[in-house]
Every structure is written in structure tokens, then in C-alpha cells.
C-alpha positions as CSV (number, residue, x, y, z in Angstrom):
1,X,0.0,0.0,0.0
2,X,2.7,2.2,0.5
3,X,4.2,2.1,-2.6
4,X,0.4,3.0,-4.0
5,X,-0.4,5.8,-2.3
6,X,3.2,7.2,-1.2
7,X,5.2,9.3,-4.0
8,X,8.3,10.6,-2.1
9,X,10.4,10.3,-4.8
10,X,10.0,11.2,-8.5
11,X,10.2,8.3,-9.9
12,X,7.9,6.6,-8.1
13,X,4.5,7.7,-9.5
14,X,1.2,6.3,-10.2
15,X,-0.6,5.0,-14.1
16,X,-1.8,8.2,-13.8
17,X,1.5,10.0,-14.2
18,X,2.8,7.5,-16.9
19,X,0.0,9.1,-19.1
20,X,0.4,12.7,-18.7
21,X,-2.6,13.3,-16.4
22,X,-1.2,15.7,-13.3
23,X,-1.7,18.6,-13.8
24,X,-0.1,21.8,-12.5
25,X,-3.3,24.7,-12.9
26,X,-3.7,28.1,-11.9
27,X,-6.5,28.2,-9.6
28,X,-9.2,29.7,-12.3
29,X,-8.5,26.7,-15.0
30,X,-8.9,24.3,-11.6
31,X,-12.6,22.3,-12.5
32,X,-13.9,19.7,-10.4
33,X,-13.0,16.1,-10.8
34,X,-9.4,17.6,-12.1
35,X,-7.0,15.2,-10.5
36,X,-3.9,17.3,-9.2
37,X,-0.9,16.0,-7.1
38,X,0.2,17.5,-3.9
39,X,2.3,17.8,-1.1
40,X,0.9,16.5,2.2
41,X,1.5,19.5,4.4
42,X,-0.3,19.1,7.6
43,X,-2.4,15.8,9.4
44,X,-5.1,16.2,12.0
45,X,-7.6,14.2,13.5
46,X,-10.0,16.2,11.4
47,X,-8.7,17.0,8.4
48,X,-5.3,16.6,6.0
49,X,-4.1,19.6,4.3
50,X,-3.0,19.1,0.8
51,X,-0.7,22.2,-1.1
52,X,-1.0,21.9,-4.7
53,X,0.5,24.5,-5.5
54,X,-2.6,27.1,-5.2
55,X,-3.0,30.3,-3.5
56,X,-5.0,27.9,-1.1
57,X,-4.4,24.7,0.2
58,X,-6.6,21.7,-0.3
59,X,-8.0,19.8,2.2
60,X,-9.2,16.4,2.4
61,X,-12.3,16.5,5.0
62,X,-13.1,14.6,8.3
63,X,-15.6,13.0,6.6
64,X,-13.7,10.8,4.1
65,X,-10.8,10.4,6.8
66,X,-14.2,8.2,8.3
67,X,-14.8,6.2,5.0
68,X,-11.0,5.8,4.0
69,X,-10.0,2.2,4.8
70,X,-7.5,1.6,7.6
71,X,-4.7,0.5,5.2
72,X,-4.5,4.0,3.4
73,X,-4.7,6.5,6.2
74,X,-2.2,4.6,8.2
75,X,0.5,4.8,5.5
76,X,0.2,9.1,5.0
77,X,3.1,11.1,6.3
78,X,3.6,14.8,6.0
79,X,5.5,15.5,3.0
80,X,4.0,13.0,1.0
81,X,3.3,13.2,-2.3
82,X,-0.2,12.6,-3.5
83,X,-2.8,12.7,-5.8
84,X,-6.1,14.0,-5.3
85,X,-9.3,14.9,-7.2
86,X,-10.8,17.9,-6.9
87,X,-14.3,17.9,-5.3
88,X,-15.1,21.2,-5.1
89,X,-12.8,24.4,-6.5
90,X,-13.9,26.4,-4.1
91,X,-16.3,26.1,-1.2
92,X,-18.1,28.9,1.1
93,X,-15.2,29.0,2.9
94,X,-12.6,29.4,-0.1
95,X,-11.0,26.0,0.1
96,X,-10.2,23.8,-2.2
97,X,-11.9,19.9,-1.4
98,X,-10.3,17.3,-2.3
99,X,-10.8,13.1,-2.1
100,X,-8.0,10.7,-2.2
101,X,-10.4,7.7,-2.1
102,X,-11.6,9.6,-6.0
103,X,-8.7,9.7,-7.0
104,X,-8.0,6.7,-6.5
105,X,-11.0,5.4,-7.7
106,X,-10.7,7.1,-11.2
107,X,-6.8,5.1,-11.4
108,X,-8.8,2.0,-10.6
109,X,-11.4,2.7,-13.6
110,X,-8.4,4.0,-16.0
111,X,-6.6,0.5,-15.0
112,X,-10.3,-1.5,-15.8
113,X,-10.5,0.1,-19.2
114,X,-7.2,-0.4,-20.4
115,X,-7.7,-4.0,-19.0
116,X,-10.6,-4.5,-21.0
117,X,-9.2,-2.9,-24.2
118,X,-6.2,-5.5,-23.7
119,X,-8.4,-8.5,-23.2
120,X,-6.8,-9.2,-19.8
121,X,-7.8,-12.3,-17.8
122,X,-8.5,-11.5,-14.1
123,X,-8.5,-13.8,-11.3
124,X,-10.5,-13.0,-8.9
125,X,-12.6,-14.3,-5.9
126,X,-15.8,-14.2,-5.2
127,X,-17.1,-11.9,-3.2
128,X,-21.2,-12.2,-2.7
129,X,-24.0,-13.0,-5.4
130,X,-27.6,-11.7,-5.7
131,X,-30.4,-13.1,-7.9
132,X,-28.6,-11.4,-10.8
133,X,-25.1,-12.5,-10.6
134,X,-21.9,-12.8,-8.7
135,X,-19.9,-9.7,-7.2
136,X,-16.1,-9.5,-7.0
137,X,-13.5,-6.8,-6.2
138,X,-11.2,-5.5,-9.4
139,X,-8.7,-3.1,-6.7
140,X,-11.0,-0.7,-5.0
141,X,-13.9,-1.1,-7.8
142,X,-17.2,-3.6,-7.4
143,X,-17.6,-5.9,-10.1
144,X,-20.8,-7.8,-11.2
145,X,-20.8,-11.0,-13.4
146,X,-24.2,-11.6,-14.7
147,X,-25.6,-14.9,-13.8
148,X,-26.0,-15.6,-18.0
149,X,-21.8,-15.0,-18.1
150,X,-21.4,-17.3,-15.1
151,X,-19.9,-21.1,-16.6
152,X,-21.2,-24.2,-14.7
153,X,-18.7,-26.0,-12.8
154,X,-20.3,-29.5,-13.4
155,X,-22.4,-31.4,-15.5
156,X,-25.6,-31.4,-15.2
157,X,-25.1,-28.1,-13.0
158,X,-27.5,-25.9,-15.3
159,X,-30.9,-27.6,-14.2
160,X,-30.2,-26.2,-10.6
161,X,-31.8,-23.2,-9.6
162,X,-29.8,-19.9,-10.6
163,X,-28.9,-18.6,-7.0
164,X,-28.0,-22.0,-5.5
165,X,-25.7,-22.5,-8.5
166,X,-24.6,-18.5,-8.1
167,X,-24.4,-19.4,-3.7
168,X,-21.9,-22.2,-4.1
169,X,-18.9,-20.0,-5.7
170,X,-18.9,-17.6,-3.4
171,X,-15.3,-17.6,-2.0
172,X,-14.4,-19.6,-4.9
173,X,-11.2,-18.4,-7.6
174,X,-13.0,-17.0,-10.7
175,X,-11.3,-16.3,-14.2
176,X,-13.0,-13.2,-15.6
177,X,-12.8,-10.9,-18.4
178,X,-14.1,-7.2,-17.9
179,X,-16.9,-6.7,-20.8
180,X,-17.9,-2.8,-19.7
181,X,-16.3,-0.2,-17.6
182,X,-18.5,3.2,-17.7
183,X,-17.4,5.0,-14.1
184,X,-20.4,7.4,-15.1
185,X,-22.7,5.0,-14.3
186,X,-20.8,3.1,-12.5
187,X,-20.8,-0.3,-14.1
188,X,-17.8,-2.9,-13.9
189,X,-19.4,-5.7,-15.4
190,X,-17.3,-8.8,-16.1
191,X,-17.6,-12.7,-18.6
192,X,-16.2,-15.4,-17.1
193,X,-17.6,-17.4,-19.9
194,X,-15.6,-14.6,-22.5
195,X,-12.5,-15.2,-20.2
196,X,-13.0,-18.9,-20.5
197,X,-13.1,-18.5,-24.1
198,X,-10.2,-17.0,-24.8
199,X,-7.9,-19.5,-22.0
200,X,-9.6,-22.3,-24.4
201,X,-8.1,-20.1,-27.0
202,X,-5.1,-19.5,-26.0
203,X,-4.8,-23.3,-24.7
204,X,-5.2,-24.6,-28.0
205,X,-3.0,-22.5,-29.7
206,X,-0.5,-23.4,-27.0
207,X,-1.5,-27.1,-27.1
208,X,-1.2,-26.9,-31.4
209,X,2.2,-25.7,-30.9
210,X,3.3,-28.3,-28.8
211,X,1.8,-31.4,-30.0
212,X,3.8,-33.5,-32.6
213,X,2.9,-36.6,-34.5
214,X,4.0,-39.9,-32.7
215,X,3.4,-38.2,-29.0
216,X,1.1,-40.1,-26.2
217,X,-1.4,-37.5,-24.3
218,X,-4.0,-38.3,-21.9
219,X,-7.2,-36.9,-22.6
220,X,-10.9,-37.2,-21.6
221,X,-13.8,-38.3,-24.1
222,X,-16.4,-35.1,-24.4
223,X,-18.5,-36.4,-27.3
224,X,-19.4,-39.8,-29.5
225,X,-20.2,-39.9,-33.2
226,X,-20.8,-42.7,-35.6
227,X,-17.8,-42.0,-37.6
228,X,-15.4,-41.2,-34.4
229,X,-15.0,-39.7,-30.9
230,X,-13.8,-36.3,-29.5
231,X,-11.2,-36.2,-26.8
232,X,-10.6,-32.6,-24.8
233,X,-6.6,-32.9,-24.7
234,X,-7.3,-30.1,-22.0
235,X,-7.2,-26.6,-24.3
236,X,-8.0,-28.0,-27.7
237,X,-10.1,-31.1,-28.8
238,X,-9.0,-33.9,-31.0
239,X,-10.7,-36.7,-33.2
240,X,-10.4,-40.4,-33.2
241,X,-11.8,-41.9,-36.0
242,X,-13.6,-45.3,-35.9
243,X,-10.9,-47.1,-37.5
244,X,-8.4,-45.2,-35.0
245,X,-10.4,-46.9,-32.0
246,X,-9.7,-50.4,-31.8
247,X,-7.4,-53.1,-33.5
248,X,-10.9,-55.3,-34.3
249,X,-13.8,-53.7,-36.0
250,X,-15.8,-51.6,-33.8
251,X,-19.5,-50.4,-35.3
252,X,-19.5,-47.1,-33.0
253,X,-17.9,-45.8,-31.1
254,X,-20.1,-46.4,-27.8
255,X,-19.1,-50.2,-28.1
256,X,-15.8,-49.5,-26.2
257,X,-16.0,-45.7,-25.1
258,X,-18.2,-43.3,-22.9
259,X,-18.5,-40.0,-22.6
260,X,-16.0,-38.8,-19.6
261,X,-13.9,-41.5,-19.9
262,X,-10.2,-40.7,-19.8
263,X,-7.8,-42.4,-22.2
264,X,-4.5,-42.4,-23.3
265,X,-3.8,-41.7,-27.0
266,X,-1.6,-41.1,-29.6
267,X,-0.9,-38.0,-32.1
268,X,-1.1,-39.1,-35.2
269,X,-0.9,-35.3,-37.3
270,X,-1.6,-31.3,-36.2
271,X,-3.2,-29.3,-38.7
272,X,-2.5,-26.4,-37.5
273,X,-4.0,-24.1,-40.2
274,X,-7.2,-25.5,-40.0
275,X,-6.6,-26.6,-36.0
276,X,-7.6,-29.4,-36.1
277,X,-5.7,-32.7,-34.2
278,X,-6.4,-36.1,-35.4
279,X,-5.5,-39.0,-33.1
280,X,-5.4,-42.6,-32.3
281,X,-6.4,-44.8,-29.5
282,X,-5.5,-48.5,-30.8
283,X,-1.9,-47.1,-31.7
284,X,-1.2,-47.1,-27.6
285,X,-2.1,-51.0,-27.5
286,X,-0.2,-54.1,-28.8
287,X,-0.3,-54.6,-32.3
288,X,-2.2,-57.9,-32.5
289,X,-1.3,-58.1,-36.4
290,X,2.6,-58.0,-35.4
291,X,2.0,-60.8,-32.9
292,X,-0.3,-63.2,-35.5
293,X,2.2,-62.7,-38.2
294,X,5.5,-64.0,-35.4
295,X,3.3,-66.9,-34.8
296,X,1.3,-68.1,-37.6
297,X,2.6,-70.1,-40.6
298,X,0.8,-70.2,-44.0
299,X,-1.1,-73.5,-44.7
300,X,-2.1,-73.7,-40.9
301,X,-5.8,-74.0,-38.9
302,X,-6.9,-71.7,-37.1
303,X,-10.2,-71.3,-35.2
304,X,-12.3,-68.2,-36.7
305,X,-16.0,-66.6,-36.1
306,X,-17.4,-65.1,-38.6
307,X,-18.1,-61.5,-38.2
308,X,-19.2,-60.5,-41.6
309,X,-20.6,-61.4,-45.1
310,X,-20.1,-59.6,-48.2
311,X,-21.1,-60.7,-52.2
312,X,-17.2,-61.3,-52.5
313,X,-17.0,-63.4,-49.6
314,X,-16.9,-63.9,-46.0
315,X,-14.6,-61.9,-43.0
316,X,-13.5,-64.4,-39.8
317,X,-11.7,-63.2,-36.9
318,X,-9.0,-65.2,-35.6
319,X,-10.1,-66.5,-32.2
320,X,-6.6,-67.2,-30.9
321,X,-5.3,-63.2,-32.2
322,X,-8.6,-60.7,-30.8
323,X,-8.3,-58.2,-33.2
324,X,-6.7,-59.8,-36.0
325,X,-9.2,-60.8,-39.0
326,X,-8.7,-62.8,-42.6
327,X,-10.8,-63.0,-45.8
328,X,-12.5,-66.2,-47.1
329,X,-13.2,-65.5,-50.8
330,X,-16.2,-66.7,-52.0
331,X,-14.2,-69.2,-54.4
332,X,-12.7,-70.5,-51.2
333,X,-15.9,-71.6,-49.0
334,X,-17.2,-74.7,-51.0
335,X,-16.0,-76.7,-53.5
336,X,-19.8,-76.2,-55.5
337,X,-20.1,-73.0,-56.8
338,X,-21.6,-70.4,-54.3
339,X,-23.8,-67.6,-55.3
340,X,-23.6,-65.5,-51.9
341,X,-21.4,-65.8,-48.5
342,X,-24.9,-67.0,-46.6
343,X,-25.3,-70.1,-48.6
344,X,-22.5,-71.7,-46.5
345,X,-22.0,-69.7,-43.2
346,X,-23.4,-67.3,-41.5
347,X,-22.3,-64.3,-39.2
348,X,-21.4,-65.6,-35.5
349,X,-20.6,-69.2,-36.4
350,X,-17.5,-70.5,-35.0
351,X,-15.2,-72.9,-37.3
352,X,-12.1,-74.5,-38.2
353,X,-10.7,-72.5,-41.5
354,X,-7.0,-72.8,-43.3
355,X,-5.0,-69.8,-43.7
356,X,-4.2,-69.9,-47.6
357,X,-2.0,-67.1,-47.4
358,X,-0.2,-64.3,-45.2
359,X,0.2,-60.5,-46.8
360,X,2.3,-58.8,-44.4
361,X,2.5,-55.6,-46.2
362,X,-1.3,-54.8,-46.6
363,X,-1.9,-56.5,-43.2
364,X,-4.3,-59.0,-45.5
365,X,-4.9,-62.9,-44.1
366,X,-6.7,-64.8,-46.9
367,X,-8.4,-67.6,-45.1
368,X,-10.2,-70.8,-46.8
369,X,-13.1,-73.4,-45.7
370,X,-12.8,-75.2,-48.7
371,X,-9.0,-76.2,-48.0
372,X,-9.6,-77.8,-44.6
373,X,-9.1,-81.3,-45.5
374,X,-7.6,-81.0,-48.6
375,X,-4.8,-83.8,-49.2
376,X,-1.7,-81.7,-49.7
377,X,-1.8,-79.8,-46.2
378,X,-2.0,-83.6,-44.8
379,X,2.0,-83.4,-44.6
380,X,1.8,-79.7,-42.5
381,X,-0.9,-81.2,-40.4
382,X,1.0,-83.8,-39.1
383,X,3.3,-81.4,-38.0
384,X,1.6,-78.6,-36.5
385,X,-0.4,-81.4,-34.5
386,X,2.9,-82.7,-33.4
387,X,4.4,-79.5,-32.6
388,X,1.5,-78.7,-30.2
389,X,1.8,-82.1,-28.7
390,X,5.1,-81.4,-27.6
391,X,4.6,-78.1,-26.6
392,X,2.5,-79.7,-24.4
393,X,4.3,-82.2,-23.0
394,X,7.0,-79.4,-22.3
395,X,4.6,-77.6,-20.2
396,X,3.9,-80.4,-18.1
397,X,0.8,-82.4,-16.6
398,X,0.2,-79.7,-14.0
399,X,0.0,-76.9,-16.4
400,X,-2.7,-76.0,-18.0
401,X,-2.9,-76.5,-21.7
């Protein structure tokens, strides 16, 4: 406080000297609501005598001595240098009245407009709330943020009535941004949904910035779509598409995420012209495509269930790899000719197929029914059923298969 209201030496003056605004008048150019600066002469109970450099002095009555808080009178010496506002050029009497507290005041409102021009972000706390809105203190000035500018905390938090909502952040931290300052009439009024706004703004730009393909982030699922979900990466949001989700097929979204939920992802590009952040949640799990292909051997049976048919044929997903499915042509279900997929199988059945062929670089398995008992895998049968024989003999009669 001292350094506010104390000016001993020249350098240390107030906004109001960094724009220019003392003023040195003779005493017919002085006008009320002038703000001068001024030597603090004399203090009294009753009164504190102010020369600014008139053929009077000023004074600064008894009566705002009584309003001014405790923290400012305390701090005034004689020979202090002030500033003041003039109240009243001349009164009955011939003094000049001044008001500190004014003065004061009118820094405070020249501070709240150049912090709205800028776009500042305040943090404040809450003071009080009516019906109306929430009340906070920007320096000496009351502020008001209208219950409509006022961002619920929680979900769900809306369907409340407005003053128990407005009742429960009192004494709370608030990020504001002031919206009008008119000293005239008064009004400081405040947004903390602008202010909130432009953090989410400035997050994302921050966030876009920062991110780079290949990086894992944890983030929380805000919305589902058929063709994807939304993640809140805390600042900016980011979309997983469907085929982004999981290593097996997933239909929407819904089937493995909710709304809430926090994951862990990966970046997979930043477009930061258009700002927009495209991600991946299966590219945090094991591959199961790099584990089938270390395991299985071309010619092999495998246990399937079919999970979808098609005119060209029928997909199966490898029971013993989740995630991991294979092709059976339509040319490879029967050895009659077969018009549709549904003729032979159908979606959900569970059965014994031989994998024809492995395409490591399209990540393609082409599977076949046909070919199960087909003579010239007889040799590789034999084998593969001996290999698991003495696999399991390795493991032993207490362990489990």
C-alpha cells in the first residue's frame, strides 16, 4: 500500500503519471473532478491539508478520513506526495476539497478500461452474489458477473436453480474478463464465460504448438459420433476416428468408449492451419497383427468366427489373435459353386478355416473353408499337430494346456 499511495520520490508515480494526467493549474483553470498532485502539508484528527500548488491549500475532510480504509490512512506522512481529485474548487469557505479515495477510484477505472481494451484475464474471488449474478473486487472497484456470463462448474449443473448455483462460488477463484467499464454510471461488469473463451483459445493455440505426431497424451472423451470420438486434450479437442479406436472392427464408437472417460492416445498429425488434431487410441495398445504374423505359418488351422458377409466373400476373426481378421473368398468356401457368402455360413458361427495365405504388407490374411481337408496340407498337419503335442508335453501335466 505504501508504494500505491506514497510518492516521495519522483520516480515513483502512479498509471496516472505515466499518461500525462497531473496537472499543475492556476487556480481559475482548476474544474472539479481535475486530478492534481500534492504535497501533504499538515495531518489532523479532522482533516489533512493538501498544497497543490494554489493560492490555497486543499484539504481532504473529516468526513472521508471516516470512509478511508484503515490500510490508506495509516500509510500518509507529512511530505507526502499525493494525488487528489478535486471535489469542489472552491467552497463557502474558499477552500479547495479534495478526495484521495476519488482519485483513486478514477486510477482504478483507467486500469479496468485499459484491462478490458487489452483483453486481460483476471483472477478473482468471489465476493457475494444476488439473484442477478456474482460480485467480485477489481482493486477498489465492485464488479458484477451476470448470472448468464457465469460457466457451470459441473455437468448437469444448469438444471439447478440460478442462485444456489450463483451461492456455491462464493469464496471460490474465478477467471473473468471485464466486458464494460462506464465510471459514469458506475458499471464494472465482467464474462467469465468470454474469459474462459479465450484460456480455451489461448490453450489450443499453445496445445497446437506443442503437440507433434508420434506423442502419447492423456485426454478425456467429451462427445461420441458414428464416424469417431472427440477427446478434450485439456485446451484443444481432437478426433479419433472409428478405424483409430480399436485393432478389431468396432460399429461405433459407444461399443468400447463413454462420454467422460479418460484415455491415453496417440498423435497421429496437427493441422495447425485448420486446428484441427487427429488421433489414435488403438496405436497405444499391442499390435495384434505383429503378434499373428510372429506366430502363424501359411497352410495352418486356425479357429475363426465369422463376423461378416459380403457378395465377395466372407470376414472371420482369428479366435486365438482378438483383433486380428482374414478373408474367405467366396471361391474358397465350398468346392460347388456359391452364389452369396450365406449359402454356406453365417455371421457368428464359429469354425475350423486354413489360412491360404499371409500379406504382411497390406496387413491381409486370406483364409479358406474349402481347404480344410484337402490332401496336400495332410504333410503340414501332421506337424503342426505334433508341434502342439510337444509343446504340451513341455509344459507339463500340471499346467494348464
Amino acid at each position: 500500500m505504501n508504494e500505491e499511495i506514497r510518492q516521495d520520490r519522483p520516480e515513483n508515480t502512479s498509471a496516472m503519471t505515466e499518461m500525462g494526467e497531473w496537472l499543475e493549474m492556476a487556480p481559475s483553470s482548476l474544474r472539479r473532478g481535475d486530478i492534481v498532485r500534492g504535497t501533504i502539508v499538515r495531518i489532523t484528527p479532522t482533516e489533512i491539508l493538501v498544497d497543490i500548488g494554489m493560492k490555497a491549500e486543499g484539504v481532504i475532510t473529516g468526513r472521508e478520513l471516516e470512509r478511508m480504509p484503515r490500510e490508506i490512512r495509516e500509510v500518509l506522512r507529512e511530505g507526502d506526495v499525493i494525488q487528489v481529485q478535486v471535489v469542489n474548487p472552491e467552497d463557502r469557505s474558499g477552500n479547495i476539497l479534495l478526495s484521495l479515495q476519488r482519485a483513486l477510484m478514477e486510477e482504478d477505472w483507467q486500469q479496468a478500461r485499459r484491462l478490458m481494451q487489452d483483453g486481460e484475464i483476471l483472477e478473482l474471488t468471489v465476493n457475494g452474489y444476488n439473484k442477478g449474478g456474482l460480485v467480485v473486487k477489481v482493486g477498489r472497484l465492485r464488479g458484477f458477473i451476470p448470472a448468464s456470463h457465469v460457466v457451470p462448474q459441473e455437468s448437469g449443473e444448469e438444471k439447478l436453480p440460478v442462485e444456489q448455483r450463483l451461492k456455491r462460488r462464493v469464496g471460490q477463484r474465478i477467471y473473468a474478463r471485464i466486458i464494460e467499464a462506464d465510471p459514469e454510471a458506475n458499471r464494472l461488469i465482467l464474462s467469465e464465460r468470454a474469459a474462459q473463451q479465450d484460456l480455451r483459445r489461448r490453450q489450443k493455440e499453445e496445445l497446437l504448438a506443442r503437440l507433434e505426431p508420434g506423442m502419447r497424451v492423456r485426454g478425456r472423451v467429451i462427445s461420441l459420433a458414428d464416424f469417431g470420438a472427440f477427446i478434450d486434450l485439456g485446451g484443444a479437442d481432437g478426433l479419433i476416428h472409428i478405424s483409430e479406436l480399436s485393432w478389431h472392427r468396432v460399429s461405433h464408437p459407444r461399443e468400447i468408449l463413454s462420454v467422460g472417460q479418460e484415455i491415453e492416445v496417440e498423435v497421429i498429425s496437427v493441422d495447425r492451419e485448420r486446428k484441427r488434431i487427429a488421433l489414435s487410441r488403438k496405436r497405444v495398445e499391442p499390435d495384434p497383427w505383429q503378434q499373428a504374423v510372429s506366430q502363424l505359418r501359411e497352410g495352418q488351422l486356425v479357429e475363426a468366427v465369422i463376423t461378416r458377409l459380403t457378395n465377395f466373400g466372407a470376414f472371420a476373426a482369428l479366435k486365438e489373435f482378438p483383433g486380428v481378421e482374414g478373408l474367405i473368398h467366396i471361391s474358397e468356401l465350398a468346392e460347388h459353386r456359391v452364389h452369396h457368402p450365406k449359402e454356406v455360413v453365417r455371421e457368428g458361427e464359429e469354425l475350423v478355416v486354413r489360412l491360404i495365405r499371409i500379406d504382411q504388407e497390406n496387413r491381409r490374411l486370406a483364409l479358406s473353408l474349402r481347404r480344410v481337408s484337402a490332401p496336400e496340407y495332410a504333410m503340414l498337419d501332421w506337424e503342426m499337430a505334433q508341434a502342439r503335442l510337444q509343446a504340451g508335453e513341455e509344459k507339463g501335466p500340471e499346467e494348464p494346456a
